[in-house]
Residue frames as qw, qx, qy, qz and C-alpha x, y, z in Angstrom:
[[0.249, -0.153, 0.942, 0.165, 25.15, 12.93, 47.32],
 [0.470, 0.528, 0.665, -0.240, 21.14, 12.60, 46.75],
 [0.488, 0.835, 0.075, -0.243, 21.87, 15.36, 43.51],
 [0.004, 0.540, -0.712, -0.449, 24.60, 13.93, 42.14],
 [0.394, 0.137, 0.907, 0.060, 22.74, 10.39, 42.19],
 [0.438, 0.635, 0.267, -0.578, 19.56, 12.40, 40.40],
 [0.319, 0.815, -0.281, -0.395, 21.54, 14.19, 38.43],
 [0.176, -0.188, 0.921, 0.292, 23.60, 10.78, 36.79],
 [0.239, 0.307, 0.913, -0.126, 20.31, 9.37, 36.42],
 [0.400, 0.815, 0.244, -0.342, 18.54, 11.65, 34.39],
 [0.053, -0.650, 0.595, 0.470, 21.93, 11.56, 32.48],
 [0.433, 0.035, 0.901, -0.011, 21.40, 7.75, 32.09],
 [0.403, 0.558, 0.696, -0.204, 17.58, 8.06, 30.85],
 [0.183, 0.813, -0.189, -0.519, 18.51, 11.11, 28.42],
 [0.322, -0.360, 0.838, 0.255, 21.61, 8.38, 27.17],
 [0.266, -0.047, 0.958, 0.100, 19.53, 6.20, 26.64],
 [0.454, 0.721, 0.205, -0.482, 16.12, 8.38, 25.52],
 [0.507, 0.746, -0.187, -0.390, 18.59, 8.87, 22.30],
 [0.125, -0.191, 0.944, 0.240, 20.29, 5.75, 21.81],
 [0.421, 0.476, 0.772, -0.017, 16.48, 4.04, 21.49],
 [0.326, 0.771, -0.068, -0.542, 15.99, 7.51, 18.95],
 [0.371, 0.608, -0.477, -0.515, 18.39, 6.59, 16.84],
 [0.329, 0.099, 0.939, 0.006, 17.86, 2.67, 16.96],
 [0.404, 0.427, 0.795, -0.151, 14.50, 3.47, 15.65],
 [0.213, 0.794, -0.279, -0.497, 15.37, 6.00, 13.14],
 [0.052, -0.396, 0.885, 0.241, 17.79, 2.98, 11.80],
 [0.342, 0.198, 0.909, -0.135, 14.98, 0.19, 12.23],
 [0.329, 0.735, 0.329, -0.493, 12.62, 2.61, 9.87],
 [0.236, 0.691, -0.405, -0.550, 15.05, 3.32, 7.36],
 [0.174, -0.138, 0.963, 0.150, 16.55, -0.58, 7.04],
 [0.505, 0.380, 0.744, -0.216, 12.32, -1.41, 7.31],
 [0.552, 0.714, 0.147, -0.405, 11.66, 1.12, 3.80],
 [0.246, 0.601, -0.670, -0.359, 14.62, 0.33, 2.05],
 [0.236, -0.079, 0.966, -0.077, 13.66, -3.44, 2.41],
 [0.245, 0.428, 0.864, 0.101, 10.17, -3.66, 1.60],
 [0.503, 0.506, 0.264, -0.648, 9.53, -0.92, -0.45],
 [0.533, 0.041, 0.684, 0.496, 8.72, -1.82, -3.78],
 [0.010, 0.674, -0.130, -0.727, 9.14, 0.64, -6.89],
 [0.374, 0.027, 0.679, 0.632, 8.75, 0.04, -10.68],
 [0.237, 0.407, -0.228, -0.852, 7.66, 2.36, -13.60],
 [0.575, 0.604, 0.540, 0.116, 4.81, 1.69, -16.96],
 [0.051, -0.289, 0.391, 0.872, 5.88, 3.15, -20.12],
 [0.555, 0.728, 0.363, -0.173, 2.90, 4.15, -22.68],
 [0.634, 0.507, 0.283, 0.511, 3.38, 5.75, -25.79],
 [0.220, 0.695, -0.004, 0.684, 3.11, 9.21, -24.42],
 [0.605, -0.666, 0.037, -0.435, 3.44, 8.67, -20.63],
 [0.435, 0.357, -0.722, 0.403, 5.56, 7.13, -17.52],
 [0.699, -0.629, -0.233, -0.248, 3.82, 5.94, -14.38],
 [0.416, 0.120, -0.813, 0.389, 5.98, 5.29, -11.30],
 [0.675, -0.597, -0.048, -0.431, 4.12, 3.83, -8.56],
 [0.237, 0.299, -0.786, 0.487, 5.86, 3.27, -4.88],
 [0.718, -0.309, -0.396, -0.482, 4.40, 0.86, -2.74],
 [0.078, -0.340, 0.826, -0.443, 4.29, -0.72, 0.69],
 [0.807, -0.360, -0.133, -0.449, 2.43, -3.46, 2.43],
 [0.549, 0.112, -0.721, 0.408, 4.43, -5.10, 5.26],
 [0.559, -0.778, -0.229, -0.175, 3.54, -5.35, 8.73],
 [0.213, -0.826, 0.432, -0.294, 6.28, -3.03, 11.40],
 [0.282, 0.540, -0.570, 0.551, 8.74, -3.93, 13.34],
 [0.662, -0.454, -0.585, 0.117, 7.81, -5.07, 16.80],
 [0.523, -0.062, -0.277, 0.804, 10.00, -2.45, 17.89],
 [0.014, -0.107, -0.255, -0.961, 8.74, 0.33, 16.42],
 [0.190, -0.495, -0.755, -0.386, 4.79, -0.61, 16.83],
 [0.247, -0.675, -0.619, 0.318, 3.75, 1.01, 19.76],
 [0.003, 0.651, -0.225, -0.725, 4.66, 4.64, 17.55],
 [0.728, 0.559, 0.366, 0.156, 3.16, 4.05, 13.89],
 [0.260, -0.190, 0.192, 0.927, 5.63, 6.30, 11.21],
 [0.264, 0.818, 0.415, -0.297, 3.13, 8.77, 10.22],
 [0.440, 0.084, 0.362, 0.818, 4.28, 9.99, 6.70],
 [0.052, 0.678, 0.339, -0.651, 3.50, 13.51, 5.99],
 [0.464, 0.747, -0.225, -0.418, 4.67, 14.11, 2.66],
 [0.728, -0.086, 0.538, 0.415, 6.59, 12.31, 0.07],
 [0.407, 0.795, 0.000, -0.449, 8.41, 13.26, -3.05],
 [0.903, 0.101, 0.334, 0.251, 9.57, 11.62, -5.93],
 [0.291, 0.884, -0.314, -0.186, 13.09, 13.42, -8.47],
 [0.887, 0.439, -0.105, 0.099, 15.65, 12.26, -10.29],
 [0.636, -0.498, -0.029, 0.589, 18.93, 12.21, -9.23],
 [0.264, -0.092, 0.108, 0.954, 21.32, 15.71, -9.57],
 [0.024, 0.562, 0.383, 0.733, 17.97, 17.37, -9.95],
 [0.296, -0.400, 0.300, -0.814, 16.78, 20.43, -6.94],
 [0.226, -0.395, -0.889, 0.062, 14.76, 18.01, -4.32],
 [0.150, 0.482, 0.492, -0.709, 13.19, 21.35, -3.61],
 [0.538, 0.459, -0.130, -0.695, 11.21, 21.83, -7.14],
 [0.153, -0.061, -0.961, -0.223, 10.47, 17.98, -7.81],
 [0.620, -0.301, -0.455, -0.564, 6.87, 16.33, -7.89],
 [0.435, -0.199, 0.649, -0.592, 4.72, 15.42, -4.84],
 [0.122, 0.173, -0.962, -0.172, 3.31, 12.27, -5.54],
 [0.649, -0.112, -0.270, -0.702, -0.34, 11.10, -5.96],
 [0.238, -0.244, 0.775, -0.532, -1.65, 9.32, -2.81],
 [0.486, -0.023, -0.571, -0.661, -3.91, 6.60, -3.29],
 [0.744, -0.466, -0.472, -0.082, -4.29, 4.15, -0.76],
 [0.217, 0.489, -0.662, 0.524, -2.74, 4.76, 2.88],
 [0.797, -0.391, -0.183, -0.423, -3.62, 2.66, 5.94],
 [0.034, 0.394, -0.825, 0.404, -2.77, 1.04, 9.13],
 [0.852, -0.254, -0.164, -0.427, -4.59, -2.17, 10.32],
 [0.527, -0.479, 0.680, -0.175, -3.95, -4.87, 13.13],
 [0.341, 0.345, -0.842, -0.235, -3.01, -8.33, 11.92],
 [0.840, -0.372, -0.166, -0.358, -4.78, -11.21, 12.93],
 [0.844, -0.252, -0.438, 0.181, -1.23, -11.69, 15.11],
 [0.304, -0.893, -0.201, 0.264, -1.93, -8.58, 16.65],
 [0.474, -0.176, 0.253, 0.825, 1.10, -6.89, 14.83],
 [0.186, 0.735, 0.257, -0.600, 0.67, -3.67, 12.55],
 [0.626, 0.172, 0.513, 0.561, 0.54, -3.50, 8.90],
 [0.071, 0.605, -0.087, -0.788, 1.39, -0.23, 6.56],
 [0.501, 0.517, 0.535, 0.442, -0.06, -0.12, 3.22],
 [0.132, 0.867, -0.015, -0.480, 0.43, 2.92, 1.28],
 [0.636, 0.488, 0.426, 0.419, 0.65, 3.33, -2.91],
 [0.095, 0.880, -0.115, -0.452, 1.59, 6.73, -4.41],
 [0.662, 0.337, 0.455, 0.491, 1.91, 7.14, -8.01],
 [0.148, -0.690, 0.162, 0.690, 3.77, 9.68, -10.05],
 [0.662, 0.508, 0.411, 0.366, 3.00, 9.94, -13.79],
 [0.313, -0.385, 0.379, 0.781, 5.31, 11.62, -16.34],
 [0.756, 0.648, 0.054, -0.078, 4.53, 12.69, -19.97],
 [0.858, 0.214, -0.020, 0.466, 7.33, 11.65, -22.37],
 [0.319, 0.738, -0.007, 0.595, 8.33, 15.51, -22.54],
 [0.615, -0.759, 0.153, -0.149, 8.67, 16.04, -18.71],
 [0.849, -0.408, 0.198, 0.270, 11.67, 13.51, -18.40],
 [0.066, 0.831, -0.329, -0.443, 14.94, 14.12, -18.92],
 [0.747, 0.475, -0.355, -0.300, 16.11, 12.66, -22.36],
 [0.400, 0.363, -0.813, 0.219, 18.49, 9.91, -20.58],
 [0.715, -0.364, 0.264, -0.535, 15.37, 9.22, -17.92],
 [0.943, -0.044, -0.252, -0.214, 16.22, 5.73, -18.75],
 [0.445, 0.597, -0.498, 0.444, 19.92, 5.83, -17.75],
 [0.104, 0.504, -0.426, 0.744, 19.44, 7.28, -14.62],
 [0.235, -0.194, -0.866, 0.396, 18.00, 7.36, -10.86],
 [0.378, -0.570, -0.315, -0.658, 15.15, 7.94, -9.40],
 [0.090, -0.069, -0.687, 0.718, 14.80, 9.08, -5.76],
 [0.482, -0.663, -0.302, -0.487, 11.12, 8.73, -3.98],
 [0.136, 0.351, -0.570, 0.730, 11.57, 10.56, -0.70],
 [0.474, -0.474, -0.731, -0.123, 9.46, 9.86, 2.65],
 [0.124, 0.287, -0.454, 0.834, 8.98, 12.20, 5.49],
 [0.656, -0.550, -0.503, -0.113, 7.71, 10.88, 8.75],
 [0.509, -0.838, 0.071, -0.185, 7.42, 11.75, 12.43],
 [0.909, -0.220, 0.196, 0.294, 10.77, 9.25, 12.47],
 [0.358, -0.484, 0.369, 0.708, 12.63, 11.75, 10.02],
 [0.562, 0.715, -0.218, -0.355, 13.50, 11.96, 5.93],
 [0.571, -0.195, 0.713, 0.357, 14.13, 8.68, 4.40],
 [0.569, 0.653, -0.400, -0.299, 15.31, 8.46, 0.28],
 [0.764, 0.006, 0.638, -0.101, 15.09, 5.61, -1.35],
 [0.039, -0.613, 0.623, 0.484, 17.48, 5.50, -4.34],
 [0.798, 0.170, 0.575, 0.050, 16.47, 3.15, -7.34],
 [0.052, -0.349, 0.637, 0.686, 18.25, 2.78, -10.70],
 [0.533, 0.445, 0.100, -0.712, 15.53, 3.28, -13.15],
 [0.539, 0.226, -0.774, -0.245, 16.66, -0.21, -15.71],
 [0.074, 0.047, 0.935, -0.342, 15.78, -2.14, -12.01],
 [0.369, 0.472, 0.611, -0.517, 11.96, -1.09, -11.69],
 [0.502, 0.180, -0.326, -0.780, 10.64, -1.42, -14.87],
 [0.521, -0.216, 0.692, -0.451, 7.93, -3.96, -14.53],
 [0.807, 0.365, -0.455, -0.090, 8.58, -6.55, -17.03],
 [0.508, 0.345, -0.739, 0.276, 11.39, -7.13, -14.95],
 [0.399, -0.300, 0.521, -0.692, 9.39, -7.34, -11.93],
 [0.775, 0.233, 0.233, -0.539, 5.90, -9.08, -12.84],
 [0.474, -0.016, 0.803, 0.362, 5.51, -11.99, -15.03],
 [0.071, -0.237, 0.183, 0.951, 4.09, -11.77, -18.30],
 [0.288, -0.313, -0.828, -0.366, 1.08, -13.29, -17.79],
 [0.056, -0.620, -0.511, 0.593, 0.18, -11.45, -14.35],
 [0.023, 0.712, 0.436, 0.550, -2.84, -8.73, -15.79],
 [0.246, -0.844, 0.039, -0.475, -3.10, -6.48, -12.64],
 [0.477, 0.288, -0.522, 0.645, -1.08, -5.78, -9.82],
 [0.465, -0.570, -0.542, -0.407, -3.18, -6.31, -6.77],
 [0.059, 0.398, -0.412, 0.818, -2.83, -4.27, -3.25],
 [0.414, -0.728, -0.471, -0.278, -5.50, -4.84, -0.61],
 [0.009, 0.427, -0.284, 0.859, -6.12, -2.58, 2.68],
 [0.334, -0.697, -0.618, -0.147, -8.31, -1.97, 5.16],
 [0.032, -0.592, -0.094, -0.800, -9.74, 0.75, 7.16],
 [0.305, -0.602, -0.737, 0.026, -11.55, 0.18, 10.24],
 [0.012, 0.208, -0.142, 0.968, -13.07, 3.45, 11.71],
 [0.513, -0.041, 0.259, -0.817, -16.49, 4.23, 14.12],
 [0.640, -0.030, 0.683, -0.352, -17.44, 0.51, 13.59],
 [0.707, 0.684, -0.063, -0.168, -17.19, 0.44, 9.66],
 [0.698, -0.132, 0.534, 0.458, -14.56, -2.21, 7.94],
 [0.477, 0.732, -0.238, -0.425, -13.40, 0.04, 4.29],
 [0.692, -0.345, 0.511, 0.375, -11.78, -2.53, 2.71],
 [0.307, 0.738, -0.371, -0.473, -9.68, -1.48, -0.50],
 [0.843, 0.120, 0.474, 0.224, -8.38, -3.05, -3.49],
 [0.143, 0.795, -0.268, -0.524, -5.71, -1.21, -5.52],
 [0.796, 0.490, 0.332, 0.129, -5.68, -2.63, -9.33],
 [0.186, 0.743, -0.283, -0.577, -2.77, -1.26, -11.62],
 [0.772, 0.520, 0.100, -0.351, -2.78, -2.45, -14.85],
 [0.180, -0.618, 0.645, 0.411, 0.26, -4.24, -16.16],
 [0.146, -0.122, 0.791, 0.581, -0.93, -6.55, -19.27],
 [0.625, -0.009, -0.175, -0.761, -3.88, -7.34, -21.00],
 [0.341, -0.160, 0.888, -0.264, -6.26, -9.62, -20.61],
 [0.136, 0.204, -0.817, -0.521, -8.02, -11.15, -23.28],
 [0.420, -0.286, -0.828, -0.239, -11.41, -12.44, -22.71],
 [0.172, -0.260, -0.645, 0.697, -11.80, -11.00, -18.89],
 [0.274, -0.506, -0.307, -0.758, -14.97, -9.28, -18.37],
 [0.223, 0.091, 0.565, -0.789, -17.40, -8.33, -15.48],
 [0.167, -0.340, -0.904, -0.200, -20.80, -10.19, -15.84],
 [0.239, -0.832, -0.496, -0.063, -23.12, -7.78, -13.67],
 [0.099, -0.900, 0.082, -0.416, -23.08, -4.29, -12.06],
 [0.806, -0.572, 0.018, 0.152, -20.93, -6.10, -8.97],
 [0.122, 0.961, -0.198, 0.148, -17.37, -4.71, -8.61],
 [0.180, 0.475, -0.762, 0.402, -15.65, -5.89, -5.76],
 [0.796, -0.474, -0.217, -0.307, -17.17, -8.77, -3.51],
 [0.148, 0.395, -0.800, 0.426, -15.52, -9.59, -0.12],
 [0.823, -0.293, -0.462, -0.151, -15.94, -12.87, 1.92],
 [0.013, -0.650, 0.613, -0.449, -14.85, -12.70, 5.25],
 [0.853, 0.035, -0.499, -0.148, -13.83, -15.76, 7.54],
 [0.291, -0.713, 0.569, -0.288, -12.75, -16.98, 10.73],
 [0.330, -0.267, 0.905, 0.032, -12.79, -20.92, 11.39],
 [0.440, 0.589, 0.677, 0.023, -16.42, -20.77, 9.10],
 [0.146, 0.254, 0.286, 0.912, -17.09, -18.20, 6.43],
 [0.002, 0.580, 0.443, -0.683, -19.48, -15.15, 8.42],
 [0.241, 0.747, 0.258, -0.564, -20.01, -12.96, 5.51],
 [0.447, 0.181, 0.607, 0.632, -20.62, -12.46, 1.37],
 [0.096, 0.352, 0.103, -0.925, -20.82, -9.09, 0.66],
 [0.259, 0.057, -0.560, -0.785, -23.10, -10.38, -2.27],
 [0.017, 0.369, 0.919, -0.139, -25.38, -12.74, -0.44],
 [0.209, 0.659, 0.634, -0.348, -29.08, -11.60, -0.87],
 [0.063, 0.714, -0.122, -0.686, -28.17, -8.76, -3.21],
 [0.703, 0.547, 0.432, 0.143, -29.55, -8.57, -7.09],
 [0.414, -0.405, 0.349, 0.737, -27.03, -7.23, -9.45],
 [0.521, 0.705, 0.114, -0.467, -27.90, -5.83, -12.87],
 [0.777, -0.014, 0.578, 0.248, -26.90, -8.16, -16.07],
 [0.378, 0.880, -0.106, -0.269, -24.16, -6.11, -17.69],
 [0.911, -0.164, 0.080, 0.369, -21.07, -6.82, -19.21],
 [0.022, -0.985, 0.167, 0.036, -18.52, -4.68, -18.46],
 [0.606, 0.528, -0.474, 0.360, -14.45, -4.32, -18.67],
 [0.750, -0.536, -0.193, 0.335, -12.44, -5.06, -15.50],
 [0.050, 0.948, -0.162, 0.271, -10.93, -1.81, -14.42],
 [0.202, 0.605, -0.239, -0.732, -8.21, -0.13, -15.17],
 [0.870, 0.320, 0.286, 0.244, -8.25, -1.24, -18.98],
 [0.538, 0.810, -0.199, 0.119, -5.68, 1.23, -20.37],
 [0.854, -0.076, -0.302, 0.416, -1.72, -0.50, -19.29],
 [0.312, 0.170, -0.297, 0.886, 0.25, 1.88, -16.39],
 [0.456, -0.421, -0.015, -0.784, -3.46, 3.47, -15.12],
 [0.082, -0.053, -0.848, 0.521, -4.97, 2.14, -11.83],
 [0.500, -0.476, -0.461, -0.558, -8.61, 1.65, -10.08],
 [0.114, 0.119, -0.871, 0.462, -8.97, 1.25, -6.49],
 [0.500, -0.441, -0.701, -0.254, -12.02, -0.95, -5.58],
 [0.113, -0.227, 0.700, -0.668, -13.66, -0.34, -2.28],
 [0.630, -0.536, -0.468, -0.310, -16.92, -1.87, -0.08],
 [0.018, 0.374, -0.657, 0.655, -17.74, -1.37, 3.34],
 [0.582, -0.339, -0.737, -0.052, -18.84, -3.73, 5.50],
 [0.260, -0.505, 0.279, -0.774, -20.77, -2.59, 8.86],
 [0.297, -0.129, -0.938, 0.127, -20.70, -6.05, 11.18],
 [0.212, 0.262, 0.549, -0.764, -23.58, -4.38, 13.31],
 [0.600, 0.298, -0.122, -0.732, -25.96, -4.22, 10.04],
 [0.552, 0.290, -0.750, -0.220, -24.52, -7.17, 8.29],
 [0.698, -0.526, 0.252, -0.415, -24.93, -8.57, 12.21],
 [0.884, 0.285, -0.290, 0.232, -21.84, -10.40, 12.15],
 [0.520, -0.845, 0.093, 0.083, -19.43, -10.36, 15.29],
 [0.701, 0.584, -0.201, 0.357, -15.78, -9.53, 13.74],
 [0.353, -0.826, 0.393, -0.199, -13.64, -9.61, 17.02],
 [0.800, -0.283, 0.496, 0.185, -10.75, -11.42, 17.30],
 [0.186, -0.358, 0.704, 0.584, -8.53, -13.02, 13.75],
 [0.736, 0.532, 0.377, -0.180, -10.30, -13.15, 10.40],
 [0.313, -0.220, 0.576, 0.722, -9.47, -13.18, 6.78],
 [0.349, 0.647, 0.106, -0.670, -10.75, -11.37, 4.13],
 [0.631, 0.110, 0.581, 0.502, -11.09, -12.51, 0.43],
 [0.119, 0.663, 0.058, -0.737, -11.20, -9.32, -1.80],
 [0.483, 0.276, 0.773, 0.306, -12.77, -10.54, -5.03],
 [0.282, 0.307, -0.350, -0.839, -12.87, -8.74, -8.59],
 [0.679, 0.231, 0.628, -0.302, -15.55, -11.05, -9.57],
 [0.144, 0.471, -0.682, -0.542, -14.22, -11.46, -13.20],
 [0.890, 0.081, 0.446, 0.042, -14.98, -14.27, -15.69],
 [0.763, 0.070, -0.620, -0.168, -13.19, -16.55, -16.85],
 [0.543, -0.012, -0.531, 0.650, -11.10, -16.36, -13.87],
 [0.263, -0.946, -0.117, -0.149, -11.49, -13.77, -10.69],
 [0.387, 0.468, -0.423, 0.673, -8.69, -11.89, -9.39],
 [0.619, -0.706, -0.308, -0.154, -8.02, -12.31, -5.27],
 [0.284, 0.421, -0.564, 0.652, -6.11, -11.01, -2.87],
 [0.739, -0.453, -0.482, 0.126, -6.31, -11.99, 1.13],
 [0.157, 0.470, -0.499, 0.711, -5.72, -10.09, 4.27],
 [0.598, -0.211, -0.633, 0.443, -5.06, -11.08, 7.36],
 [0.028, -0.599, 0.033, -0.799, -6.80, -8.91, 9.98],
 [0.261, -0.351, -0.783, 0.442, -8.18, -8.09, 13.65],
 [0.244, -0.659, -0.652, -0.285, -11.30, -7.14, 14.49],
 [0.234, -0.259, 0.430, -0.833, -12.34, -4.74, 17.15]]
């Protein structure tokens, strides 16, 4: 009786080992087909497509990040073994400041004109993902993601931010891609990327005490469909600044007329 009862019970937990498998196989795929987002720059002699993510998991899923190993980006009806591997630019897991997990991760694929096939405009485009959770493909018709029809045409850069945190060091990123001009924008001193960081007061300006050199420069990228990805790192033990618990981050191109910000929401160690 005592090995039949086992033996059910290890059925059971098997059962049910691969029912929660493929729940979270499902919850992974539903989570990339939802929030990724996918659209192409045309140049005169070039095609960018850049695939992006910044959403924070599942609840389900969090206590097992997907760890993507590879990705790849082809057209439909073409081999998915002899297509392009996509340029990795930003990838990154950080805690929220309500303790949840967010993925960022960019990867751009550029074309010349002569690479695509002569109806490139017609057709799909398939950017594949392969994580510890499986092989998910993400199908887009190639008239949806062109980013005119995305962006407005007054947004200049398409802004991404990140963070790192590693051995007590905060990396925080800023991916820039270029999607109009901007007329008049410039960079007033050698300063790049300043980040303020905040909790119920503001704790830290990455510029405070610090003399810049009075240049004036372009705000990277300047050429439309090319990218830049800012970084600074902040070290709360030098900077002597206690960053446990919820903060926010402002990640400032320090532009004039205007600066360009983006905000994340983070926890400290």
């Amino acid at each position: 009786m005592k090995k039949i009862t086992y033996l059910f019970l290890i059925v059971l937990f098997l059962g049910n080992y691969g029912c929660s498998s493929l729940d979270s196989k499902k919850i992974i795929k539903d989570y990339f087909m939802k929030n990724l987002l996918s659209f192409y720059i045309e140049n005169a002699d070039s095609v960018s497509f850049y695939f992006v993510m910044n959403s924070q998991l599942p609840s389900s899923i969090s206590n097992e990040n997907p760890e993507i190993t590879y990705s790849k980006v082809f057209f439909k009806g073409q081999n998915e073994d002899s297509i392009n591997f996509p340029y990795e630019i930003m990838k990154s897991y950080y805690e929220t400041s309500d303790r949840n997990i967010n993925l960022t991760f960019a990867y751009v694929q550029k074309y010349s004109i002569r690479q695509l096939p002569q109806d490139w405009k017609n057709q799909k485009i398939n950017f594949v993902l392969n994580t510890n959770y499986g092989k998910y493909t993400v199908e887009k018709p190639i008239e949806e993601i062109k980013f005119s029809n995305i962006f407005p045409e007054i947004q200049a850069l398409y802004l991404l931010p990140s963070l790192k945190i590693s051995n007590g060091q905060y990396n925080f990123q800023l991916l820039a891609i270029r999607l109009n001009p901007a007329q008049g924008s410039y960079l007033p001193t050698s300063e790049k990327l300043r980040i303020e960081i905040q909790n119920d007061k503001l704790l830290y300006k990455s510029n405070e005490g610090k003399n810049y050199m009075q240049m004036i420069s372009e705000v990277l990228p300047i050429a439309i469909g090319d990218y830049y990805l800012y970084q600074e790192n902040v070290i709360p033990s030098k900077a002597k600044i206690d960053l446990n618990g919820a903060h926010t981050a402002k990640l400032i191109i320090p532009a004039m007329p205007i600066n360009y910000i983006s905000t994340i929401n983070f926890w400290g160690d």
